[in-house]
C-alpha positions, 0 to 999 in steps of 0.5 A, a space after each residue: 500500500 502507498 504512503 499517503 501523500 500530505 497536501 499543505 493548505 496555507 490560508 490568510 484571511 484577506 478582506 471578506 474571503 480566506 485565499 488558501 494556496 495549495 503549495 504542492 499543486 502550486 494552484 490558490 481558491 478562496 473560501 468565503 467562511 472559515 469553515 468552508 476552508 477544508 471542502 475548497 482546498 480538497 475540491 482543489 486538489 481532487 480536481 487538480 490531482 485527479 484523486 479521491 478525498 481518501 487518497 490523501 491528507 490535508 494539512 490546514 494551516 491558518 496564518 494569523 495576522 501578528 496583532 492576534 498572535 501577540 493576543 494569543 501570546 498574552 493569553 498564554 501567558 495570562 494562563 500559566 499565571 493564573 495556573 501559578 497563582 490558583 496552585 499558590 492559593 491552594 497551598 494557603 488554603 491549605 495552610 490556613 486549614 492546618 492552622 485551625 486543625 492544629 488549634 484543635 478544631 475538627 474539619 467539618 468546624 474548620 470547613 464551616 468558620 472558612 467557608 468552604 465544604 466539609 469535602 473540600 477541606 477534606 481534599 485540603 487536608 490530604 494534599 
C-alpha cells in the first residue's frame, strides 16, 4: 500500500474571503467562511490531482495576522499565571486549614468558620 501523500493548505484571511494556496499543486481558491476552508482546498486538489478525498491528507494551516498572535501570546501567558497563582492559593488554603486543625478544631468546624465544604477541606487536608 502507498504512503499517503500530505497536501499543505496555507490560508490568510484577506478582506471578506480566506485565499488558501495549495503549495504542492502550486494552484490558490478562496473560501468565503472559515469553515468552508477544508471542502475548497480538497475540491482543489481532487480536481487538480485527479484523486479521491481518501487518497490523501490535508494539512490546514491558518496564518494569523501578528496583532492576534501577540493576543494569543498574552493569553498564554495570562494562563500559566493564573495556573501559578490558583496552585499558590491552594497551598494557603491549605495552610490556613492546618492552622485551625492544629488549634484543635475538627474539619467539618474548620470547613464551616472558612467557608468552604466539609469535602473540600477534606481534599485540603490530604494534599
Amino acid at each position: 500500500m502507498a504512503e499517503m501523500r500530505t497536501y499543505h493548505a496555507e490560508v490568510t484571511r484577506d478582506g471578506r474571503f480566506w485565499l488558501i494556496r495549495i503549495a504542492e499543486i502550486s494552484r490558490s481558491t478562496q473560501a468565503l467562511r472559515y469553515k468552508d476552508v477544508p471542502i475548497m482546498a480538497g475540491e482543489l486538489i481532487e480536481i487538480m490531482e485527479g484523486l479521491g478525498s481518501e487518497d490523501y491528507e490535508l494539512d490546514i494551516r491558518v496564518h494569523l495576522p501578528s496583532a492576534v498572535q501577540d493576543h494569543l501570546a498574552r493569553a498564554e501567558v495570562l494562563r500559566v499565571e493564573a495556573g501559578r497563582k490558583q496552585a499558590e492559593a491552594a497551598a494557603e488554603s491549605r495552610a490556613a486549614v492546618r492552622e485551625l486543625l492544629a488549634k484543635g478544631l475538627s474539619q467539618r468546624e474548620a470547613g464551616e468558620v472558612l467557608g468552604l465544604s466539609f469535602q473540600r477541606v477534606n481534599q485540603l487536608v490530604k494534599s
